[in-house]
C-alpha positions in Angstrom: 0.0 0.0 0.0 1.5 3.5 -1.3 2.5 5.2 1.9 0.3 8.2 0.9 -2.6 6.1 1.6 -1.6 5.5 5.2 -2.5 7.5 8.1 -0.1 8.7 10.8 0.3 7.9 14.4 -1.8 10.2 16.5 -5.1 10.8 18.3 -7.3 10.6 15.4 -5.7 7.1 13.9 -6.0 5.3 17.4 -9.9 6.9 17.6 -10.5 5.3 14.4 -8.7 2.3 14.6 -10.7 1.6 18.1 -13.9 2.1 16.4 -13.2 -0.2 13.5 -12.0 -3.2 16.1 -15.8 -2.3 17.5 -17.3 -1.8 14.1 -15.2 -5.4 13.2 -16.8 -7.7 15.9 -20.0 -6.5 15.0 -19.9 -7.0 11.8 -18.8 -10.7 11.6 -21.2 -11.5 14.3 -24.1 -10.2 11.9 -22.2 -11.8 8.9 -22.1 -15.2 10.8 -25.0 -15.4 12.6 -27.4 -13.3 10.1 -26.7 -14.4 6.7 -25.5 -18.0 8.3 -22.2 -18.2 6.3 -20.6 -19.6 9.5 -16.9 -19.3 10.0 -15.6 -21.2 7.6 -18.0 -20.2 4.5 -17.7 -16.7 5.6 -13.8 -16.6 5.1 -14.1 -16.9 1.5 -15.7 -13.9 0.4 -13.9 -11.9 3.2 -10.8 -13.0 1.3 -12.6 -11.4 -2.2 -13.1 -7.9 -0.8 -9.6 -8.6 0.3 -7.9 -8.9 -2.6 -10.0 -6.3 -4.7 -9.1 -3.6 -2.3 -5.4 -4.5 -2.5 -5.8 -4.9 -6.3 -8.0 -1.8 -6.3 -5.2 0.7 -4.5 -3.0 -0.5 -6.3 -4.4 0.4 -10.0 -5.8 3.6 -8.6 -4.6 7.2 -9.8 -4.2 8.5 -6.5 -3.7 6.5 -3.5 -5.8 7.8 -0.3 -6.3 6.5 3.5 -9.8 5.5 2.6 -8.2 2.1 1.3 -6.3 1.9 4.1 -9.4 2.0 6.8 -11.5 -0.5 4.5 -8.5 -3.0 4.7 -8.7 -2.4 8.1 -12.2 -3.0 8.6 -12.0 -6.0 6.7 -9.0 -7.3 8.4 -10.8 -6.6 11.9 -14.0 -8.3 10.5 -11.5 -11.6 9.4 -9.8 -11.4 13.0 -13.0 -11.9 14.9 -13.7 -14.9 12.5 -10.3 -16.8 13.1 -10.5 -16.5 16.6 -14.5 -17.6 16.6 -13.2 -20.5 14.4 -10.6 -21.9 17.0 -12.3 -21.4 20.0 -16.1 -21.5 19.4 -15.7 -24.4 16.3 -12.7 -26.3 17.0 -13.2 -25.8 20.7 -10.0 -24.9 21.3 -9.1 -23.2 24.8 -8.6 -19.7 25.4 -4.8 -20.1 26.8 -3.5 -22.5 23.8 -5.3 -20.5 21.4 -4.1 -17.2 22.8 -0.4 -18.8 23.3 -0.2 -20.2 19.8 -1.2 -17.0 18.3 1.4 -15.4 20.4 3.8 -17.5 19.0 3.0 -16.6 15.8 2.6 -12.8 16.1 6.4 -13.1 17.6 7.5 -14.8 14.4 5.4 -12.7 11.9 7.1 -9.5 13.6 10.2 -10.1 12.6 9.7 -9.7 9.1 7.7 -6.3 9.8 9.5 -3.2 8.6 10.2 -1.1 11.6 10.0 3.1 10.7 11.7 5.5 13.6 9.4 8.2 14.1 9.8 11.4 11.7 8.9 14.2 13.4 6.9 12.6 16.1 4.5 11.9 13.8 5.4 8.3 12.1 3.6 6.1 9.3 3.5 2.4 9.7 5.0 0.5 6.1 1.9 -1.1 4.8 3.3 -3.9 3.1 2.5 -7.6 3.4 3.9 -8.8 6.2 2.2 -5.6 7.8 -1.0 -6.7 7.0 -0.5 -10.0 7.7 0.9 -8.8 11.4 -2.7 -6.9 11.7 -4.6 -10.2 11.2 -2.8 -11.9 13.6 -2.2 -9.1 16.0 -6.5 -9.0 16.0 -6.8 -12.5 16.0 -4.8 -12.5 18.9 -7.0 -9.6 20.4 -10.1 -11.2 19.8 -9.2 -14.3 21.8 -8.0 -12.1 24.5 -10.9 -10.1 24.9 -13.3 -13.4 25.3 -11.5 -14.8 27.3 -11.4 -11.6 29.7 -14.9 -11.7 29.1 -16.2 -14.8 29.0 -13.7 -17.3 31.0 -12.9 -14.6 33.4 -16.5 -14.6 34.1 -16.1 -10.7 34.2 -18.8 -10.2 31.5 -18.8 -7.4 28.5 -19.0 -3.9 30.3 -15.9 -4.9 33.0 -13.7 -6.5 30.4 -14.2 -3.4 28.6 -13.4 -0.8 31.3 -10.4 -2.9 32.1 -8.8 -4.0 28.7 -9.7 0.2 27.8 -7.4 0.8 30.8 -4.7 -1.6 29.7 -4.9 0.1 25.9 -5.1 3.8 28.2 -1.4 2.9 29.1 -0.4 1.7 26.5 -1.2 4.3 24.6 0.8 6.3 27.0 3.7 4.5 27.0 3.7 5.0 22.9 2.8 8.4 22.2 6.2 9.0 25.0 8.4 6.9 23.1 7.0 8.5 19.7 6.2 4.9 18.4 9.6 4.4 17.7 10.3 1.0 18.0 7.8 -1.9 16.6 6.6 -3.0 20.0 4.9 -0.2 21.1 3.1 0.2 18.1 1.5 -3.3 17.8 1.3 -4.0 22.0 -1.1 -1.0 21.1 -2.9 -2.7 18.3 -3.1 -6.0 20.5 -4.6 -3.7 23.1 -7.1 -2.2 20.5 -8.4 -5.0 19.3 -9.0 -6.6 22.9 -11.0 -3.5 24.1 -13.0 -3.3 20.6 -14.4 -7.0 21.2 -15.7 -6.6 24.7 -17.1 -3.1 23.4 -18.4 -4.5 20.4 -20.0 -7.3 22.2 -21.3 -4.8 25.0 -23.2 -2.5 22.2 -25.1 -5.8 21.0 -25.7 -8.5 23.4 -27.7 -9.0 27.1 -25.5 -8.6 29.5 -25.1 -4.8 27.7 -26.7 -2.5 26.3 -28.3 -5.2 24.3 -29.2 -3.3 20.7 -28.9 -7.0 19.0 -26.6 -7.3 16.2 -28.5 -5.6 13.4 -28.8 -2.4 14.9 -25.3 -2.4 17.0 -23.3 -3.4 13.7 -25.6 -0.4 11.8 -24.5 1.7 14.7 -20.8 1.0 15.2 -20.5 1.1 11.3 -21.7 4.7 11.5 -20.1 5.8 14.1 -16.4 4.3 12.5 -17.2 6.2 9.2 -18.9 9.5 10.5 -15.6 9.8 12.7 -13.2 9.5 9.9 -15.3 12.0 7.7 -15.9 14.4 10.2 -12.2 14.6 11.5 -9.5 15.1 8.6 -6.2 14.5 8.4 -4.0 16.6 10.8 -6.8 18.5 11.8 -8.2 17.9 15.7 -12.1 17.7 16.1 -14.2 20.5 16.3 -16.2 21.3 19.0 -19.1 22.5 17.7 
């Protein structure tokens, strides 16, 4: 992806990129459950829209961050469907599936390109092994969120407070260091993806605010979309 295209570190990428883990879980649940593709049907056409956004940046005059978000959606929408396919259809556990994938985020990581920050304000390199550190990285989030929620027995709304705290630091700990080494930055997109299930979970099911999966997905959706029109690029949100 042309580097153009991709946003830079700051308050407004780590908004948006928390309301598309939200936006994400809701929108495979409705996917899966809704139209019944299931997880493993529902891969395939994930893997389609994939491929013709890739395809579709690539052949495009100008590049812009709007292919950048919908990979991300997409990718966040794929994430919640690995992790529903190890733990809720292969019954796997929570710890092995949560250690493998750790495994494999560690091994994926070291073929990420690592960019120091330029002027505080850095821009992640987009490439493959980038997005293929994003699926895993919310794969891995995904799993850690249930299990928070649902094994912990702490249910949606606490895991949420809590895993927002553990992103809250985070957060902190990167915007100090200027995102300049590859940990911070994708600690923080663990973090994100782990609040954004609980969240996403909270907006549609009983034990939240329980606003069922059509109208929580319609909602998040919305919300993800309205923020990134609404606040440009390098500008901070109005007001009023």
């Amino acid at each position: 992806m042309r580097d153009s295209g991709v946003p830079r570190l700051g308050s407004r990428y780590w908004v948006a990129i928390s309301l598309a883990s939200v936006a994400g879980c809701n929108l495979w649940d409705f996917v899966s459950l809704y139209l019944r593709l299931g997880h493993w049907l529902g891969l395939a056409p994930l893997a389609v829209i994939l491929a013709a956004l890739m395809i579709g940046e690539r052949l495009a005059a100008r590049g812009g961050e709007t292919w950048y978000w919908a990979v991300i959606l997409v990718v966040r929408t794929a994430a919640t469907n690995l992790a529903d396919l190890a733990t809720h259809t292969f019954h796997l556990s929570y710890p092995w599936v949560i250690a493998g994938l750790e495994a494999v985020q560690a091994l994926v990581l070291l073929r990420v390109a690592a960019r120091p920050a330029d002027g505080g304000s850095p821009r992640p390199v987009a490439d493959g092994w980038y997005w293929a550190s994003m699926l895993t990285a919310g794969t891995l989030g995904t799993a850690i969120g249930n299990c928070v929620a649902e094994q912990f027995r702490l249910g949606t709304g606490p895991a949420t407070l809590m895993l927002g705290a553990v992103l809250a630091i985070v957060l902190a700990i990167g915007r100090a260091s200027g995102w300049s080494t590859k940990a911070t930055y994708w600690f923080a997109i663990i973090a994100v993806r782990s609040a954004g299930t609980t969240a996403g979970d909270f907006l549609a099911y009983g034990d939240g605010l329980d606003l069922g999966l059509p109208i929580g997905t319609a909602v998040s959706c919305a919300i993800f979309v309205a923020t990134l029109v609404w606040w440009r690029p390098g500008a901070t949100p109005p007001t009023s």
